[in-house]
DRENVEX-78054 format. One record per residue (C-alpha): residue in one letter; x, z, y. Coordinates in nm, 3 decimals. Each point is the difference from the previous one (the first is absolute). Layout:
N
  rogu       xx       zz       yy
     A        X        Z        Y
...
END
This chain:
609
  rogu       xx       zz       yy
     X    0.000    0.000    0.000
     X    0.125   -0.128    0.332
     X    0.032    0.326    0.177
     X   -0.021   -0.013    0.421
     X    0.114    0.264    0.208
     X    0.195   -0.003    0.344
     X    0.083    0.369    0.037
     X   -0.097    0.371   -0.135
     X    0.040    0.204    0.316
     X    0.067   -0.144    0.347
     X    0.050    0.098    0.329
     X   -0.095   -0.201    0.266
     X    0.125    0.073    0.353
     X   -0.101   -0.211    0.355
     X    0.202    0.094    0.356
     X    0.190   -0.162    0.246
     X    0.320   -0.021   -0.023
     X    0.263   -0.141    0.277
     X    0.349   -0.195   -0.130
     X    0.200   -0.219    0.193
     X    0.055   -0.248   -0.268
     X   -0.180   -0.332    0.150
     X   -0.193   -0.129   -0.245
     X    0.029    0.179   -0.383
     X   -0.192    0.328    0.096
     X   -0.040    0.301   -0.182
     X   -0.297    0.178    0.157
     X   -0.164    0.342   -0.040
     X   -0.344   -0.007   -0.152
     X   -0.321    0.134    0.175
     X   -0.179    0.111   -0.300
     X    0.054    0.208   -0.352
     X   -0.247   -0.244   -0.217
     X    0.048    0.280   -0.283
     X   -0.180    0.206    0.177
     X   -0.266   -0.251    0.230
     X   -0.125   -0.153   -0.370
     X   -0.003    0.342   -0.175
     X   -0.310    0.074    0.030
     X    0.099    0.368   -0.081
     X   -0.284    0.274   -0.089
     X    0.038    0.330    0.067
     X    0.133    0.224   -0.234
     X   -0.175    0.249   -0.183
     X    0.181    0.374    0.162
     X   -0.055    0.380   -0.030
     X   -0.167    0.192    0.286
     X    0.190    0.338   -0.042
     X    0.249    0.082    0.262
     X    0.360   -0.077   -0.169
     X    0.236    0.319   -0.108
     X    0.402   -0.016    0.050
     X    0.196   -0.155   -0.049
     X   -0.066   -0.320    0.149
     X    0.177   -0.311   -0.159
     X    0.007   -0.397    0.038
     X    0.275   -0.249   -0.059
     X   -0.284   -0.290   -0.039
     X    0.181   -0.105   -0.326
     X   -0.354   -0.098   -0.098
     X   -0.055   -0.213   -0.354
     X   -0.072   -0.351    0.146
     X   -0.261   -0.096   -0.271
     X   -0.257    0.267    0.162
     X   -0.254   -0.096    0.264
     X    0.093    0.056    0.320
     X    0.359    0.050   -0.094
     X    0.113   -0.157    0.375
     X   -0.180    0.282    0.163
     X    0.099    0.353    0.046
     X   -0.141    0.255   -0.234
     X   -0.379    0.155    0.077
     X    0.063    0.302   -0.171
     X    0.248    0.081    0.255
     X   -0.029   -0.221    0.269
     X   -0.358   -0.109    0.230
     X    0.109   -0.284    0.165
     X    0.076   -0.371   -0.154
     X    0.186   -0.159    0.314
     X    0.322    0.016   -0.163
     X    0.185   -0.263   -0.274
     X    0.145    0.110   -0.319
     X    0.243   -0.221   -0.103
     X    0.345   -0.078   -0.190
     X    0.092   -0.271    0.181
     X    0.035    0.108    0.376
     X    0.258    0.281   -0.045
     X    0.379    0.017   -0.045
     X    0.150    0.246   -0.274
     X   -0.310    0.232    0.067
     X    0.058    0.324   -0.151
     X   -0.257   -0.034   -0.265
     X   -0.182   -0.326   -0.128
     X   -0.339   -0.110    0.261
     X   -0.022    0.124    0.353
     X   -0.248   -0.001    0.259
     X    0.051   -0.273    0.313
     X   -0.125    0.069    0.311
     X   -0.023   -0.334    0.252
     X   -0.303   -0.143    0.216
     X   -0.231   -0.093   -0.315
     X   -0.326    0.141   -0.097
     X   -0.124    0.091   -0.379
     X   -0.064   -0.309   -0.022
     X    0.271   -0.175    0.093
     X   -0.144   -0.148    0.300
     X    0.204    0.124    0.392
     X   -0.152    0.239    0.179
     X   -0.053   -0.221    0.280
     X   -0.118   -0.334   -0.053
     X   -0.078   -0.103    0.378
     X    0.364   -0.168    0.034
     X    0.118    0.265    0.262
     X    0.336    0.104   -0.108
     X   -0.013    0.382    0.065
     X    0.140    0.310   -0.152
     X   -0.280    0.276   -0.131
     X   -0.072    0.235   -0.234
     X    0.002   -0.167   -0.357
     X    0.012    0.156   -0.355
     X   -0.085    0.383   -0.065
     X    0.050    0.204   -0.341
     X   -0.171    0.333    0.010
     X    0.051    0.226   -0.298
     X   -0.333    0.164   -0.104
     X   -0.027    0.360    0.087
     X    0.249    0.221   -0.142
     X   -0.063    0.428   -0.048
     X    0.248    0.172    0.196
     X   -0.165    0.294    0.061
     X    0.128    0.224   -0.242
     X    0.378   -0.099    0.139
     X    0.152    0.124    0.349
     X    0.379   -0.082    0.170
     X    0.163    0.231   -0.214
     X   -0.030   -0.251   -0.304
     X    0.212   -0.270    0.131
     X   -0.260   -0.299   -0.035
     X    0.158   -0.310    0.039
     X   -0.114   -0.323    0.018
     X    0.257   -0.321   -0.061
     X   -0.023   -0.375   -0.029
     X    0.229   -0.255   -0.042
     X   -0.049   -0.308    0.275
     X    0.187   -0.323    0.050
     X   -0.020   -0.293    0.287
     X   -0.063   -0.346   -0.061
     X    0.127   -0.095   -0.369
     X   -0.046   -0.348   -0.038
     X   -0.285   -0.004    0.240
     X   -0.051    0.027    0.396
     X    0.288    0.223    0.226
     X   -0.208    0.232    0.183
     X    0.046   -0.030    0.374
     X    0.034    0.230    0.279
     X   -0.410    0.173    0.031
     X    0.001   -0.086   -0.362
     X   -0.092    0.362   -0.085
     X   -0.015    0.196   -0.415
     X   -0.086    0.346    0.084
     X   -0.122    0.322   -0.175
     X   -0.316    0.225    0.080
     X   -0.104    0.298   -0.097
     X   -0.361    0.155   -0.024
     X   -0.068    0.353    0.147
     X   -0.254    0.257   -0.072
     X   -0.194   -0.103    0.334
     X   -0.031   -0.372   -0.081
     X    0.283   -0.152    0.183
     X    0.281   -0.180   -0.083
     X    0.372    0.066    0.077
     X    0.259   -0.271   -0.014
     X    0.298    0.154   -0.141
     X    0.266   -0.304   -0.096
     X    0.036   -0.330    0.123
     X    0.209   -0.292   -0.001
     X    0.019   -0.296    0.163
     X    0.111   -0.343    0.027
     X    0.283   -0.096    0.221
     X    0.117   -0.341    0.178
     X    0.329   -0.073   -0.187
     X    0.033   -0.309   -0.245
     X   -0.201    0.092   -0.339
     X    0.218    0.305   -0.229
     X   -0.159    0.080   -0.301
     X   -0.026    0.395    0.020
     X    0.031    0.125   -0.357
     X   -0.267    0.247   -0.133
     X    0.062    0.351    0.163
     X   -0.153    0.337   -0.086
     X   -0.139    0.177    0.277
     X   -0.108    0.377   -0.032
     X   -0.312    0.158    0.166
     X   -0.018    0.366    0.036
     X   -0.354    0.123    0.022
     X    0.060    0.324    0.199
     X   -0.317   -0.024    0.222
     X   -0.255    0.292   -0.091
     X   -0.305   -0.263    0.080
     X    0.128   -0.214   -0.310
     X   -0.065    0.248   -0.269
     X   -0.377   -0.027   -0.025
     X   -0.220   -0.161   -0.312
     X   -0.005   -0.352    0.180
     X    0.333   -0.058    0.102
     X    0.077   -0.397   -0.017
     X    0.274   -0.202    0.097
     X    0.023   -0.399    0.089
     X    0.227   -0.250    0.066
     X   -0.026   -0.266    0.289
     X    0.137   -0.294    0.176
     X   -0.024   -0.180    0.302
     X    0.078   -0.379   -0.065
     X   -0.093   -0.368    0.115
     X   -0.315   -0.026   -0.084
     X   -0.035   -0.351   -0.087
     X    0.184   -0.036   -0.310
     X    0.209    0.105   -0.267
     X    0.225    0.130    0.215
     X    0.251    0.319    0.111
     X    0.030    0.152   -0.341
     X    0.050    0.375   -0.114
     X    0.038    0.126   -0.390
     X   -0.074    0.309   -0.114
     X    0.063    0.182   -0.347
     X    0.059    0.277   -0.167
     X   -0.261    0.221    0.196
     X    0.025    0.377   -0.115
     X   -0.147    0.359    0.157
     X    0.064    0.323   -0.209
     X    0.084    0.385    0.079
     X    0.330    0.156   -0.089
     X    0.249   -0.279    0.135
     X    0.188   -0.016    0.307
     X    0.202   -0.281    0.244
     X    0.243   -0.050   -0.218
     X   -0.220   -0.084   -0.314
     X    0.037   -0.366    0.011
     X    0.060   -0.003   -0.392
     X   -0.188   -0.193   -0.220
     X    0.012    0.021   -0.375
     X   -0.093   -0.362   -0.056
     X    0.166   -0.270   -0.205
     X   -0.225   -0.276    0.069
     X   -0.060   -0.381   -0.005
     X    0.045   -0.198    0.377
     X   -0.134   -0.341   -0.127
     X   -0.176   -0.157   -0.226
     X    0.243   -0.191   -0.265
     X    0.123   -0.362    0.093
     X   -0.044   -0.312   -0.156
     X    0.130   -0.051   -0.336
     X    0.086   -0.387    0.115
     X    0.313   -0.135    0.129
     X   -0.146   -0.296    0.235
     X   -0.333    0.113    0.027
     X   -0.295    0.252    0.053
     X   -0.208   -0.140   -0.185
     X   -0.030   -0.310   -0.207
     X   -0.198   -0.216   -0.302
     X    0.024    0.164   -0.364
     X    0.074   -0.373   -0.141
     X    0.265   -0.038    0.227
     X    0.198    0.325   -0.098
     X   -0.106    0.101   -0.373
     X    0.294   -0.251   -0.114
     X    0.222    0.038    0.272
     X    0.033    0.363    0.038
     X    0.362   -0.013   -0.048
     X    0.007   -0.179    0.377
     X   -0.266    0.133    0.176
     X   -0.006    0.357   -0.066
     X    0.236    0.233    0.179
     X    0.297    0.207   -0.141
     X   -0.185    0.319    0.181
     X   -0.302    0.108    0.177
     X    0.008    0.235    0.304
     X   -0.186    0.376   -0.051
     X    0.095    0.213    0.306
     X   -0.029    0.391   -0.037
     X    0.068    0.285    0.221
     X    0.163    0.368   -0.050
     X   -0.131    0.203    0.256
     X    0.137    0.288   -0.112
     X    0.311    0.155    0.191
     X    0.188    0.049   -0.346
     X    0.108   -0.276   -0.249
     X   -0.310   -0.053   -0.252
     X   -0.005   -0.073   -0.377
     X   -0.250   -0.316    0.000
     X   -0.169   -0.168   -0.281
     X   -0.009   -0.369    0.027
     X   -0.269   -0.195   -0.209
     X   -0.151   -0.383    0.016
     X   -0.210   -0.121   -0.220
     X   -0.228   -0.387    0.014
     X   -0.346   -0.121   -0.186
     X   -0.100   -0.339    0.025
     X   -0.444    0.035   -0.015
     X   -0.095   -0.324   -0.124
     X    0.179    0.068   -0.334
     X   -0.028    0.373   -0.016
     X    0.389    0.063   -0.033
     X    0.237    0.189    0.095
     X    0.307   -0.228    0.091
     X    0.228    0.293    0.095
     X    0.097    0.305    0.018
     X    0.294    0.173    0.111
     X    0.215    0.285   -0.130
     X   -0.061    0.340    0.219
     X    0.346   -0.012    0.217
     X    0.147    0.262    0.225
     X    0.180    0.001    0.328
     X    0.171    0.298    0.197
     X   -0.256   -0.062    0.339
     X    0.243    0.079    0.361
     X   -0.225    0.213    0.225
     X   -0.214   -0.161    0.300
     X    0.089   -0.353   -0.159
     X   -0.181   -0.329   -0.056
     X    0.127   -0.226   -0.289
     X   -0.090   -0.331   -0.128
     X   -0.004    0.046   -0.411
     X    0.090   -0.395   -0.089
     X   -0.244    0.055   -0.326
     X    0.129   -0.275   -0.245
     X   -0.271   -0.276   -0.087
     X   -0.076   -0.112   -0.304
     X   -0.126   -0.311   -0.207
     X   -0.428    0.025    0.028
     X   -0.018   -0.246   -0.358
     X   -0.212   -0.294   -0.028
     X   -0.340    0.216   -0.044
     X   -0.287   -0.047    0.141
     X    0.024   -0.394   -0.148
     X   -0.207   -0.090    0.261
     X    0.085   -0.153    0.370
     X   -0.051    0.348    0.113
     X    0.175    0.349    0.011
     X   -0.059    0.312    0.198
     X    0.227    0.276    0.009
     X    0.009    0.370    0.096
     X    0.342    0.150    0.009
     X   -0.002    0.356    0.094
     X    0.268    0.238    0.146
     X    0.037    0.338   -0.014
     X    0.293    0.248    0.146
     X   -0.064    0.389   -0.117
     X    0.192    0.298    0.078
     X   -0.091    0.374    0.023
     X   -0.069    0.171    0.201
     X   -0.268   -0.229    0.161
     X   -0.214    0.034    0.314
     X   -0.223   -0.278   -0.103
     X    0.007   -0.209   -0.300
     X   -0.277   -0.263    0.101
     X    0.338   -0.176    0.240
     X    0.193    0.020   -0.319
     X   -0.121   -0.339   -0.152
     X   -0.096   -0.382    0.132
     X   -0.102   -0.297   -0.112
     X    0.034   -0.372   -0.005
     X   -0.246   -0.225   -0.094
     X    0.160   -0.374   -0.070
     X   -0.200   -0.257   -0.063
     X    0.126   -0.319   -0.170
     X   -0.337   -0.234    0.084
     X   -0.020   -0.363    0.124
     X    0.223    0.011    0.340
     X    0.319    0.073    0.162
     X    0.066    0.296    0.283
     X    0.294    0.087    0.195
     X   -0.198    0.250    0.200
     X   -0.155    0.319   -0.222
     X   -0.340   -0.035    0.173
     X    0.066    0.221    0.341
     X    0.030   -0.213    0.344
     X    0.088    0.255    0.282
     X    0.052   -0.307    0.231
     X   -0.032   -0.332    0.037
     X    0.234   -0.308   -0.005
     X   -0.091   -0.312    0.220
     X    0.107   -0.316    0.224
     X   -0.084   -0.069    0.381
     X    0.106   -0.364   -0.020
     X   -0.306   -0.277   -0.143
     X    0.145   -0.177   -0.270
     X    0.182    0.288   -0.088
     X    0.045    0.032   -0.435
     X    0.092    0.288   -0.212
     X    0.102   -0.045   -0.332
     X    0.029    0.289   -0.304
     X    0.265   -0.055   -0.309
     X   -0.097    0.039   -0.334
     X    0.085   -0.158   -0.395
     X   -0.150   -0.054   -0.253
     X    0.188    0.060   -0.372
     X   -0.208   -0.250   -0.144
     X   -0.189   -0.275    0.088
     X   -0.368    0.142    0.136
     X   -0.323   -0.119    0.209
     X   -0.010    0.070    0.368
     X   -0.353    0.063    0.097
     X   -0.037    0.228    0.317
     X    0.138    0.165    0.225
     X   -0.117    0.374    0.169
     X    0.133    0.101    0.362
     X   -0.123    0.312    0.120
     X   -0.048   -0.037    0.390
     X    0.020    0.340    0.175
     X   -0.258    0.061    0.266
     X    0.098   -0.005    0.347
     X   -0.122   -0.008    0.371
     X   -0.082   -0.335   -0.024
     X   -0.190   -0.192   -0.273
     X    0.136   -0.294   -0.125
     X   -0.237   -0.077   -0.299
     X   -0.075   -0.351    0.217
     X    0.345   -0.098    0.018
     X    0.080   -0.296   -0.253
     X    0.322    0.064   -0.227
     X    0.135   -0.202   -0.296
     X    0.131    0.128   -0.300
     X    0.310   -0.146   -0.119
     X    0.225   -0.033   -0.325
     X    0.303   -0.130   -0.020
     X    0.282   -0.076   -0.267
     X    0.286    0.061    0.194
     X    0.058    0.131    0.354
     X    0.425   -0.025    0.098
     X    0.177   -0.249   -0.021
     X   -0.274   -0.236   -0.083
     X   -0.395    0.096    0.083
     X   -0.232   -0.155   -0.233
     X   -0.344    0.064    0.052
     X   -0.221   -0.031   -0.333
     X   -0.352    0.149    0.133
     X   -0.210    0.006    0.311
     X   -0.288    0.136    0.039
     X   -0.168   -0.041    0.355
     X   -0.327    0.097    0.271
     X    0.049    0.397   -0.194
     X   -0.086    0.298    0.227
     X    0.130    0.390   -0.049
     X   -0.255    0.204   -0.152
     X   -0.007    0.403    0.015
     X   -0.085    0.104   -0.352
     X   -0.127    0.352    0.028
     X    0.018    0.118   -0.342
     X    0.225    0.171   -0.252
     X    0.300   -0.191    0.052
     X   -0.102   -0.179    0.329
     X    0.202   -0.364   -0.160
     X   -0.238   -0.279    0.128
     X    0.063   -0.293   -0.283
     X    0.012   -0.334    0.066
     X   -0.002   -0.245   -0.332
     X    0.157   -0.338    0.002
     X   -0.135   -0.326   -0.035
     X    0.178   -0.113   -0.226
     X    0.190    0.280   -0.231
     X    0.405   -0.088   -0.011
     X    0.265   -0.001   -0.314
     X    0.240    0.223    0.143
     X    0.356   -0.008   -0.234
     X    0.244    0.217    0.224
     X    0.053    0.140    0.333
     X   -0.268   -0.037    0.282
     X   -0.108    0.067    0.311
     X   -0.381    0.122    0.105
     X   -0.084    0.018    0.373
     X   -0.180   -0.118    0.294
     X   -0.005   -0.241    0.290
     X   -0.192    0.167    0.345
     X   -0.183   -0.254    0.238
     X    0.030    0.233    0.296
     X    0.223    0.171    0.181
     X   -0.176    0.349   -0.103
     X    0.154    0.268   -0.209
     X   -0.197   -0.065   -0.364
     X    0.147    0.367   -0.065
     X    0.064   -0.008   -0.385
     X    0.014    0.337   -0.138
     X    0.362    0.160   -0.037
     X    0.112    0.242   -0.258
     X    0.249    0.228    0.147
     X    0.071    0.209   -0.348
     X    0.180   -0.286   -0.157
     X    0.222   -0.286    0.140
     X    0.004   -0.327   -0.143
     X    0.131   -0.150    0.377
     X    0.241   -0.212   -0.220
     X   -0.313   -0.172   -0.086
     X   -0.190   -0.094    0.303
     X    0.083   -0.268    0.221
     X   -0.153   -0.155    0.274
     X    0.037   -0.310    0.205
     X   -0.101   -0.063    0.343
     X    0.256   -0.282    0.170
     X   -0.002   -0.218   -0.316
     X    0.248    0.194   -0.138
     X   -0.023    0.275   -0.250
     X    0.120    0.355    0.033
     X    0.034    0.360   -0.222
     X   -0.219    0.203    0.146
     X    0.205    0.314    0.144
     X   -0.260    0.287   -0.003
     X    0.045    0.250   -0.343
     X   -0.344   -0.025   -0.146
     X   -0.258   -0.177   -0.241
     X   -0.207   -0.270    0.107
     X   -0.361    0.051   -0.148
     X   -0.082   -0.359   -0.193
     X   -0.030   -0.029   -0.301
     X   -0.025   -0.303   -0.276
     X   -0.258   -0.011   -0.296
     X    0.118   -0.183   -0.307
     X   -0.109   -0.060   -0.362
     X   -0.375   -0.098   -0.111
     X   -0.272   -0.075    0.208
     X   -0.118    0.264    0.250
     X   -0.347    0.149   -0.098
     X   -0.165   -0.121    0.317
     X   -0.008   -0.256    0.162
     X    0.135    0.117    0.348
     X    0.070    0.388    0.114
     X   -0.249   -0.036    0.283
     X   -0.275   -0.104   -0.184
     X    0.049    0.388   -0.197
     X   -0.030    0.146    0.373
     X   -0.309    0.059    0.221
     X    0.006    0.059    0.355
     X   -0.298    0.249   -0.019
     X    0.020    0.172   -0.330
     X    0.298    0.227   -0.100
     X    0.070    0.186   -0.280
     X    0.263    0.264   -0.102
     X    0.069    0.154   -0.283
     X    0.216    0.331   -0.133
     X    0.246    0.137   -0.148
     X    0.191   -0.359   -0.033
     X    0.116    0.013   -0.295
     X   -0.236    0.242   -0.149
     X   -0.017    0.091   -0.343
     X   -0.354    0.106   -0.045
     X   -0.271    0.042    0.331
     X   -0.014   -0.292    0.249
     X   -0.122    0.094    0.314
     X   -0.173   -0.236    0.194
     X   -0.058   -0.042    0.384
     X   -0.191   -0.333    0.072
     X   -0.142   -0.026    0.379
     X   -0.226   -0.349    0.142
     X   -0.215   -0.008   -0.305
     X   -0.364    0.013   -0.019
     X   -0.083   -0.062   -0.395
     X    0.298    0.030   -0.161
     X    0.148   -0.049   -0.384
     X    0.346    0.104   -0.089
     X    0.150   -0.204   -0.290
     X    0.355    0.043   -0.179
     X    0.164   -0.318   -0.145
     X    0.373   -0.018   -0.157
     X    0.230   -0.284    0.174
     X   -0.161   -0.264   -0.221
     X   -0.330    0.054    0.160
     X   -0.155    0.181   -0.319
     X   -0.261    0.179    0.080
     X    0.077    0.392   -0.081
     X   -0.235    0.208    0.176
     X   -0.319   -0.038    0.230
     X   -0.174    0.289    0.179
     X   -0.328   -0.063    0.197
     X    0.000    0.166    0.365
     X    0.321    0.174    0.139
     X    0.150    0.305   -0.174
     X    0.283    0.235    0.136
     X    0.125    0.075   -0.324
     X    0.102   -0.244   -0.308
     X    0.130    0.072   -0.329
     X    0.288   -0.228   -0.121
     X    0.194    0.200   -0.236
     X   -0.156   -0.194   -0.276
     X    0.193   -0.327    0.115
     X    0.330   -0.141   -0.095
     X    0.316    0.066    0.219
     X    0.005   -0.293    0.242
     X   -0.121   -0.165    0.316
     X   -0.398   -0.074    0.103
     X   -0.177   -0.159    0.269
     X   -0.286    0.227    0.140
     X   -0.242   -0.189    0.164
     X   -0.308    0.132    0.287
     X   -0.280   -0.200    0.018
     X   -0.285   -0.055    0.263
     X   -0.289   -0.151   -0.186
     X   -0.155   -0.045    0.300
     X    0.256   -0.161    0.241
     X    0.107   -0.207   -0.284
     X    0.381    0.123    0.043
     X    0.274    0.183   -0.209
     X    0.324    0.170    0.096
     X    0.268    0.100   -0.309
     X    0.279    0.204    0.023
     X    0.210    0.079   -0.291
     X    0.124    0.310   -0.196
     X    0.239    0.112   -0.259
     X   -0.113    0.205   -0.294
     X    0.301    0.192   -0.206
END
């Protein structure tokens, strides 16, 4: 079964973003399209005022609902981003960025005024201190870092801490702010709070974090982690018992994110790398005994392709290390044209703050395209010149069928989705270009859905034998703003060509587009599996046994379940919240919404383990 999927987890970030470089742009992006197509619920929490001691590091397990939001049991407000992929050697794996986005995404201000305001605010629910006075050193401490790969916060760019009293108001107690020098990345820094103030120690007491940031975009950011208020400790209690994961585990490929099953199950020799990348933390002040462990399943066939030997290494206090984790060969199961792996990580030592940081995942799919980006664009790559082309690298080990391609335009100030483009493959770039497909009169589409890759099929499907190059040609002068990985840099890759004459692009990063090889796609073109006025989302993705379903713009609705094939698997009358799928096989499905009314569909996909 052909399987089709562009990414797992993505984030998708729109700003502006100035360079000098006249016309290859990298620019900031002015939305987070993870969280504007969530379609989040809210989470299910307990009423009862919370008891010390008082503990995030928003290492949260990224298969849960709601996983990108903070944590209701602890926290009120949803304002702020949970993440991986924003921070720089956080102390412990996820962290909360503040910047001028909404829950949803979406800036603050959309009127166009470029302003700075109050933005994102994370409240802890109500906390008994009553029972606690001065005399039992509270503390509270948090970990904080500027920018990361994201937006240098400016002078009036504002992260600042309040505290609640017992008479309702709220005392700012920490601050920090941006500053006017060129962009330095401020490492994460533990600040301590003493709460000394008799008006704190009441049955209510509360604390939030704030920022002040340009409203009208993804902009000025602040990460926090590692939150923690207890009795008993004092300002020099910055210790952490805590071996824990940073990120989640690289790619297992050598050239490649992601690419086609039939195009590596017999090559694995060249393609796969001679290590994968699993970064872990001591945060202890002493040199830690630490368990290292890996271990990989490949769902479609039910296996278990690998499994390492428990190894030990002597851990140097307050240190980050990159454990080069060997690969190994996956075999030729499943026999099919797809695989989908899980390879899990896990670092233990004792004693342990918190063991949920101690162990991450990859998921890596091996389906019907090629990636050089994992799936996250936290800006956006264009051209200001018409005529302007881009081109992407890629190979094929065997001969194979070219039939689409999937950009993922990023959403900016200005739509573009009536600007004509071309897409355009060629054989050969330098010294010789040779053109082999054009396809013309196209237009940018913003596909607000799972993986947010609009898809546009060829004509006429091409034999592809060896290396090639995917890309487009712009008609206008505008910035087409193709989404831009910054977690992984394939820059080697990427060209672009502007004055007739072709050029390696120079900005670290992965351009977002994507080929799709191998048998014929399912459908017959990726906007005809869209509607502008029905939506549907569904979670966890992957999920292993409930599918939750959010569908919005539908009147009389049906919900049916096919495999990539288009077998009908399942068909439920009206709209339910909650269905059961643990009785299907491992793999991918297509869940389609629709209106029996207005005659229309929408279908999103989802991966079952």
């Amino acid at each position: 079964m052909q399987k089709f999927l562009s990414s797992i987890s993505i984030l998708f970030f729109i700003l502006i973003y100035n360079n000098t470089s006249a016309q290859e742009i990298i620019t900031e992006l002015k939305y987070n399209n993870t969280l504007v197509f969530d379609k989040h619920q809210s989470q299910l929490r307990s009423n009862d005022t919370l008891n010390l001691p008082f503990i995030d590091d928003f290492s949260y397990n990224q298969l849960a609902p709601n996983y990108k939001y903070p944590n209701q049991n602890l926290w009120l407000d949803k304002d702020c981003f949970v993440n991986t992929t924003y921070p720089i050697l956080p102390p412990s794996i996820g962290v909360a960025t503040f910047d001028g986005l909404n829950e949803y995404g979406v800036p603050y201000d959309t009127s166009g005024v470029i302003q700075q305001a109050g933005a994102d605010t994370l409240t802890s629910q109500p906390i008994h201190l009553e029972t606690l006075s001065a005399s039992d050193s509270v503390y509270l401490s948090f970990f904080y870092e500027k920018m990361g790969i994201g937006d240098y916060p400016n002078v009036g760019d504002i992260f600042f801490l309040e505290l609640k009293k017992n008479d309702g108001s709220w005392n700012e107690v920490w601050q920090m702010d941006g500053d006017a020098s060129a962009p330095t990345i401020i490492k994460f820094r533990q600040i301590m709070i003493p709460i000394t103030d008799i008006g704190y120690f009441f049955n209510n007491f509360q604390f939030r974090f704030r920022n002040i940031a340009t409203t009208s975009g993804n902009n000025d950011h602040y990460h926090l982690d590692y939150v923690r208020l207890f009795a008993g400790r004092n300002s020099t209690d910055t210790l952490l018992q805590d071996v824990t994961a940073v990120y989640t585990p690289g790619t297992l490929l050598k050239n490649y994110e992601f690419m086609p099953w039939t195009q590596f199950r017999n090559n694995q020799a060249d393609e796969i790398a001679t290590t994968f990348p699993f970064v872990i933390r001591n945060n202890n002040n002493v040199t830690t005994n630490t368990a290292i462990l890996y271990f990989a399943d490949e769902l479609y066939s039910g296996s278990t392709v690998f499994s390492s030997p428990i190894s030990a290494i002597n851990f140097n206090a307050n240190t980050s290390v990159t454990q080069s984790n060997a690969t190994f060969s996956i075999g030729a199961l499943p026999p099919g044209d797809s695989a989908l792996l899980i390879v899990n990580c896990k670092a233990t030592a004792t004693p342990d703050d918190i063991r949920n940081n101690d162990s991450t995942f990859r998921i890596q799919p091996f389906f019907n395209y090629y990636s050089h980006d994992d799936g996250s664009a936290e800006k956006a790559y264009g051209l200001n010149v018409a005529g302007g082309k881009i081109a992407l690298k890629y190979k094929v080990n065997i001969p194979d069928t070219l039939r689409a391609l999937q950009f993922h335009f990023a959403h900016i100030d200005a739509d573009i989705s009536n600007k004509l483009f071309s897409i355009l493959v060629w054989k050969s770039l330098v010294p010789t270009t040779e053109l082999i497909y054009e396809q013309d009169f196209l237009k940018p589409s913003y596909i607000d859905s799972i993986n947010g890759f609009a898809t546009y099929i060829l004509d006429t499907p091409k034999l592809i034998t060896d290396t090639f190059y995917v890309g487009m040609l712009q008609s206008y002068a505008n910035f087409y703003n193709v989404g831009f990985d910054r977690n992984t840099d394939s820059h080697l890759n990427l060209y672009y060509n502007v004055t007739g004459v072709w050029s390696q692009s120079s900005y670290p990063g992965s351009l977002m587009i994507r080929p799709l090889l191998g048998k014929k796609l399912p459908f017959t073109a990726s906007q005809n599996i869209f509607s502008n006025t029905i939506s549907v989302n569904c979670y966890p993705n992957p999920t292993d046994n409930i599918l939750h379903i959010k569908v919005k713009g539908v009147q009389q609705a049906e919900l049916i379940i096919t495999d990539l094939t288009g077998r009908i698997i399942q068909t439920v009358n009206g709209i339910e919240e909650n269905i059961f799928v643990g009785n299907l096989a491992a793999g991918m499905y297509l869940l389609t919404a629709k209106d029996k009314t207005k005659k229309q569909s929408y279908t999103t996909r989802f991966i079952k383990f």
